[in-house]
N, C-alpha and C positions, 0 to 999 in steps of 0.2 A: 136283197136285204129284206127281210121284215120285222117287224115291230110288236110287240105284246105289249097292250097299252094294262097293267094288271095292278091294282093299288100295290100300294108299298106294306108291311107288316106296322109302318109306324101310322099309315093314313088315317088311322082312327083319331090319333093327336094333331091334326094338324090343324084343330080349329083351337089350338088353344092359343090365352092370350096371356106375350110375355109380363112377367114383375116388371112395372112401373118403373123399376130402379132399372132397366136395363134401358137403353136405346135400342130400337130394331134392328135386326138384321138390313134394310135397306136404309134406314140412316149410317148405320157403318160403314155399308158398300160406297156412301158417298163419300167417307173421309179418307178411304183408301188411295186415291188419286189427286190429290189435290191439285198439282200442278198440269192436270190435262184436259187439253180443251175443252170445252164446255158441251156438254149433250143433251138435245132438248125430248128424248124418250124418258121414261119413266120404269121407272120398278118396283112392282110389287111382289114382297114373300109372301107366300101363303104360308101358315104355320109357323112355329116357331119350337124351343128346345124350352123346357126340359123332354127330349123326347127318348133319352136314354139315363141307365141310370149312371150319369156322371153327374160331377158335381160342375164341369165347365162347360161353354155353351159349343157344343158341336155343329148341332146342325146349324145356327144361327151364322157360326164362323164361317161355313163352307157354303151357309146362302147368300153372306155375303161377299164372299168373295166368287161365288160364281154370277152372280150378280153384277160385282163391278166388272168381269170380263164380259157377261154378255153388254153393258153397255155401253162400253168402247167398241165392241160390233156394230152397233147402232151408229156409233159418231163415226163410223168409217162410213155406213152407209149417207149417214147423213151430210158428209160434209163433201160427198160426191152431190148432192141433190137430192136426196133421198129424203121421205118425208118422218118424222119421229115414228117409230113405236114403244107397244107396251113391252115389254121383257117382266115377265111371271118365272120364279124360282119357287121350287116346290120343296119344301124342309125334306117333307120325307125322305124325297131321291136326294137330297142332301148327304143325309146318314148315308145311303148306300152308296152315293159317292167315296165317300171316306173308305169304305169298306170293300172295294169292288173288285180286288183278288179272291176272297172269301167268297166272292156271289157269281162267279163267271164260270163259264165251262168251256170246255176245249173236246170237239168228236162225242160230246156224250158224258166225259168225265171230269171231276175238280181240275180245274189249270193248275193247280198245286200239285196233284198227281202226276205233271206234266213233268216229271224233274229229273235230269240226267246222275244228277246223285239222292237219292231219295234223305238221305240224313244228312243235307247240307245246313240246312234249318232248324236239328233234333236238338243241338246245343245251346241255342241262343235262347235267352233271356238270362232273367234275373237272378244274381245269384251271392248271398251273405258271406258278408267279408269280418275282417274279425271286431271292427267298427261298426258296421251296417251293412251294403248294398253295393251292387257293382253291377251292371249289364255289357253281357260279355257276345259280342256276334263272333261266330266263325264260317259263317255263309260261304265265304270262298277260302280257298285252299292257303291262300299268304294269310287269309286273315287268323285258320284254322292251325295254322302253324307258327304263328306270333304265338297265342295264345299257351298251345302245347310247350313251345320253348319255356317261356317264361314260366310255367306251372309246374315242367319237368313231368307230367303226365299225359296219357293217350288221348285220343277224342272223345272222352264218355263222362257224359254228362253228371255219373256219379265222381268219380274221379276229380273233376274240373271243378267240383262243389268242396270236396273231401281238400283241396289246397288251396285256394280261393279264402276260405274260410281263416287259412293261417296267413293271412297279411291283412293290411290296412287297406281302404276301400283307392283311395287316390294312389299311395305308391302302386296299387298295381292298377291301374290306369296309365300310372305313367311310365310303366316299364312295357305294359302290351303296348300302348302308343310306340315308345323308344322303337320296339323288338318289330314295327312294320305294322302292327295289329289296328282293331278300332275297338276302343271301352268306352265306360263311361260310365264314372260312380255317381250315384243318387246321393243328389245334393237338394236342400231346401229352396226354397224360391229365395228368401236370404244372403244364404251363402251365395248364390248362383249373379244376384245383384253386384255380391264384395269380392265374387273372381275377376283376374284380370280380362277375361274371354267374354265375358256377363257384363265388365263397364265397357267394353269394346263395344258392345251393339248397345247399351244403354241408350235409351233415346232417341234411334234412328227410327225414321219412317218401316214398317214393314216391306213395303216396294219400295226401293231407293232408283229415281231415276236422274239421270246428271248429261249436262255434255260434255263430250271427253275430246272434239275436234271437231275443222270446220269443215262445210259442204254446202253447196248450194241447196235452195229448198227441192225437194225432189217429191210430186206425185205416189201417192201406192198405187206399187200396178195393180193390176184388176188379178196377178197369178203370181203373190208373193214368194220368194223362192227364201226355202227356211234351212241353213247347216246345221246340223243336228248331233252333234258332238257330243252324245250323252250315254249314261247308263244307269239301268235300276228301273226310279219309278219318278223324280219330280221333273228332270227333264225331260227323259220321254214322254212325259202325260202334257208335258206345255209344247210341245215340240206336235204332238198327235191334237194336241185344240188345232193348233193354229192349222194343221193340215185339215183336219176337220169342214173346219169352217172358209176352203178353198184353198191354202196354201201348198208350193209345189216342194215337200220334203223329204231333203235326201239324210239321211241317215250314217252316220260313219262310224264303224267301229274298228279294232287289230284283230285279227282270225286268231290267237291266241289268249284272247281277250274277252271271249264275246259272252252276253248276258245269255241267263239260263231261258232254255225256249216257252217255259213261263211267261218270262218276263216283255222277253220279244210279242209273244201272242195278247199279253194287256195294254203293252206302251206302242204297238207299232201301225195300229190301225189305217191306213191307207199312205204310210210312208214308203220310199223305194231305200232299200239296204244297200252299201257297198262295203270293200274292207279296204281301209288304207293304213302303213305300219307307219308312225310321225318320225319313228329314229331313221326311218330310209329316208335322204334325201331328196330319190325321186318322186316318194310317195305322198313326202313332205311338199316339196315344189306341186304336185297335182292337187293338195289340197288347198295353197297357197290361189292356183288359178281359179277353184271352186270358192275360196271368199273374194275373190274378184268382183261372182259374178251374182253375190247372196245379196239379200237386204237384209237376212239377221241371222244372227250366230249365236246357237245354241249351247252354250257350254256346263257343265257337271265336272269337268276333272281333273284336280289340283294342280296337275303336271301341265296341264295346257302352255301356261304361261313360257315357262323353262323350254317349252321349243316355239317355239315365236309366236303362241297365237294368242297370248292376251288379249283385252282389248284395244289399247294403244297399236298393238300390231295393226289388228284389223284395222282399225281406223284409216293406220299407215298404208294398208293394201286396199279396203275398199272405204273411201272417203263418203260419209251418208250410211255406213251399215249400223244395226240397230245392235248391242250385244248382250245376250242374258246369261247373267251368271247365275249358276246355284250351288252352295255353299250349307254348309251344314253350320260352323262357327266364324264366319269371316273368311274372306279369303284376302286379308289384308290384318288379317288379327293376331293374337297371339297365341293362337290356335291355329293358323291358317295352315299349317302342313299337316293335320291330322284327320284322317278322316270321319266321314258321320252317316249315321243312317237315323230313319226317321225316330226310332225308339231311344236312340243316346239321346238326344233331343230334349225328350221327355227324361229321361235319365236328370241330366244333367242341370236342367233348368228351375227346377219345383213343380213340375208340371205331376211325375210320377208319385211324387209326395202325395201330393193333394188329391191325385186319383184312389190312392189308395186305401186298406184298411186298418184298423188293429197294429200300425207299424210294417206292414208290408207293403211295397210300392207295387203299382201296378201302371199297366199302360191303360186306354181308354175303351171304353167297352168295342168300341169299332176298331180297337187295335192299331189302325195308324191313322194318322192326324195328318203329323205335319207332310208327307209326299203330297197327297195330292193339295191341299191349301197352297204350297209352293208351288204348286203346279200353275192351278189355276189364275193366282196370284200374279207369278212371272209372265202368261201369256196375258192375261190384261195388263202389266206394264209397257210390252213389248209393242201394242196395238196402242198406246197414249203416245209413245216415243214415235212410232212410226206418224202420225196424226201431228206431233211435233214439228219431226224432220217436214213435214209436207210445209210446214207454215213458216219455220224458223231457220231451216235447213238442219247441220250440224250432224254429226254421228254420237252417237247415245250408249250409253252402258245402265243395262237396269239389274237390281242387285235383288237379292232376296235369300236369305238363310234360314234353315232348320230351328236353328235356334232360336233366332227373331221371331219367326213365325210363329213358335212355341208362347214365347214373353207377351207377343200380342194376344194368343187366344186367353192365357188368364189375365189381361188386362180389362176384356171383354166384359170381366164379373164373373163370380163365380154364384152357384146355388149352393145351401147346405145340404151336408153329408141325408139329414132327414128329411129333404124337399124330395130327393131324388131315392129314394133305400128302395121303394117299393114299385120303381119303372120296369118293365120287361126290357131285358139284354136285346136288340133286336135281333130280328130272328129271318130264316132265309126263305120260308114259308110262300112266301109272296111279294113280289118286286116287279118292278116295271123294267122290263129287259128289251135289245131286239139285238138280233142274229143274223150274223152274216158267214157266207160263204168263201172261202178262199185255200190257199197254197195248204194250210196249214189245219184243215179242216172245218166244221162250223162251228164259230167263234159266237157266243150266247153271252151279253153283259149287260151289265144296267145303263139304260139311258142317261142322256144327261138331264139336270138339273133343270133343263130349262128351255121355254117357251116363247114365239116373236108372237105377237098377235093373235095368243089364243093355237100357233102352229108348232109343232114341235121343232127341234133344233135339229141340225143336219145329225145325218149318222154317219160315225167315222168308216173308212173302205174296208177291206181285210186284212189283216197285218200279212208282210212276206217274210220267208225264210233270210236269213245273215246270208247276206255277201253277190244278192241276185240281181242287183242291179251295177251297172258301172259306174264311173265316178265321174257324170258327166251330168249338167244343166238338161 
């Protein structure tokens, strides 16, 4: 592995100092955890937002929340005997956080070029309804073919515009939802408060952690073993911390199933792959012994639950497992069957509202937000519960959704539209990256965020190809 230590394109800003009206990025990081043990390291952000032109705090969001996961690192070390450290979060590598499909290479060329169907992604965004707005993904095939049913048109993105335009923004949300698909009309931050999906996470915590069953207090072992039940980008990016930063993670997906090798090459960094199918029995029963033998379970996928692996299950199978869920609108809500991806998100909440111009919604100049904030978010939950379990016993479920995620960043505060008109988009020029070698070629991405003692953070392994590893501890 090596490292290219290279400023960021925003490091020229990152001496600036937030509006008064704000709270810091590491005062936040403190109130994101309230109920987890107490840790005597400290955290300083260097720089702060406005460092794009948005009008909400990005990089501040994501320096705090990589912040609160590096300092639940800290309380693991510490509450082994370890003595505090500093933990330093750099805004910059923040934004590029946010951004780091956009900034990664795969053999030499974009990971985006990396793509088994190169127009799986040519349709998706925003698109005028006969009311307003509607964001429409067809990323994958069921969701590409929801959409065509209901539209009665091909996959072309003129096309898709030309009938989109002759309905109302919600009924055809709720007919791609019905027809298998995922929508998601632009709504104001308003509306998005007075839907029933919008007072459903009203007022929760961003990380929600709870006990869900009892266990005796149980040690972190020294080689956390992590089930990895996900796909896309907020799972696998929380699932790749935690291995990151020494965890032993196994990776599951259905060989009919499997994410685009994009995705495998940004989320799967030193994880081991296998393929197990849940409707098989047996396949089921073998994954049934691997939460046996986990301390957390990673999950992203609606259907989880509907073959026994809720969290209740798990608790039921392994008593003291830690369980992360991610959800795009609840998975207990009244949206809970529909699916999300990080841009309905923004869609849906007033998030794209307020990004935008002139009456056009937009998403946020670093294009996704809410994946990796979930991300990082959920593996600092997972690391407070585990720190729990060690003191209190108990088996733990920590929640955290798209949507919430979203409601918390414009909670945060917003800048006006004129604070921010004249910030440069950042740009790919220069970033702090390092490259590693493996199965899949060299894998070139942006560092993390953050710093122990002045020393950079570990760097994740190579990501492997789907299905190379067995389904065994």
């Amino acid at each position: 592995m090596e490292r290219t230590a290279v400023p960021s394109q925003a490091g020229a800003m990152t001496t600036t100092t937030p509006p008064a009206r704000f709270p810091s990025a590491a005062d936040t990081a403190a109130t994101l955890l309230p109920d987890a043990p107490p840790v005597r390291s400290t955290l300083r952000v260097t720089g702060s937002d406005p460092l794009t032109p948005s009008v909400h705090r990005l990089a501040d969001a994501m320096s705090a929340a990589a912040g609160a996961f590096g300092l639940q690192v800290c309380g693991l070390a510490e509450d082994a005997g370890g003595a505090p450290r500093e933990v330093t979060v750099r805004a910059s590598d923040a934004i590029d956080t946010l951004r780091a499909p956009f900034l990664t290479t795969l053999g030499g060329v974009d990971v985006r070029a990396v793509a088994e169907d190169p127009t799986a992604l040519a349709n998706n965004g925003f698109v005028r309804t006969a009311d307003g707005w509607i964001f429409l993904i067809t990323t994958y095939p069921h969701q590409r073919d929801a959409i065509c049913r209901v539209l009665d048109c091909p996959p072309l993105r003129g096309r898709i515009a030309e009938e989109a335009v002759r309905w109302r923004a919600v009924e055809l949300e709720d007919a791609v939802c019905d027809a298998g698909g995922v929508a998601a009309a632009v709504r104001t931050g308003e509306q998005w408060a007075a839907h029933p999906a919008g007072r459903h996470l009203a007022g929760r915590p961003v990380v929600e952690i709870e006990r869900i069953g009892d266990a005796a207090p149980a040690p972190v072992p020294d080689r956390l073993r992590v089930l990895d039940d996900t796909h896309v980008i907020a799972g696998p990016v929380a699932a790749k911390l935690l291995g990151t930063f020494g965890a032993d993670v196994l990776h599951v997906s259905r060989p009919d199933l499997p994410d685009p090798l994009a995705m495998v090459a940004l989320t799967g960094g030193g994880k081991r792959n296998t393929w197990l199918d849940l409707r098989e029995s047996a396949q089921a029963g073998r994954m049934r012994e691997l939460v046996g033998g986990a301390d957390v379970f990673v999950n992203a996928y609606r259907g989880t639950a509907a073959r026994g692996f809720g969290p209740a299950d798990l608790a039921a199978l392994r008593p003291g497992i830690v369980a992360l869920d991610l959800h795009c609108w609840g998975a207990d809500g009244p949206w809970a069957a529909r699916g999300g991806f990080d841009q309905l998100a923004c869609s849906a909440t007033g998030f794209a509202v307020e990004e935008g111009r002139d009456g056009t919604p937009s998403l946020p100049p670093t294009h996704l937000l809410n994946d990796y904030l979930a991300a990082w978010l959920g593996a600092a939950g997972v690391l407070a519960a585990l720190r729990r379990r060690a003191v209190e016993g108990g088996s733990w479920r920590v929640r955290v959704t798209l949507a919430g995620v979203c409601t918390w960043v414009r909670g945060l505060g917003m800048f006006t539209a004129a604070e921010v008109a004249d910030l440069p988009r950042p740009g790919t020029a220069t970033i702090a990256t390092h490259a590693v070698d493996g199965p899949m070629g060299r894998l070139v991405e942006p560092v993390l965020p953050l710093e122990f003692d002045g020393r950079p953070a570990p760097l994740p392994g190579p990501p492997q190809l789907l299905g190379t590893a067995a389904a065994t501890w």
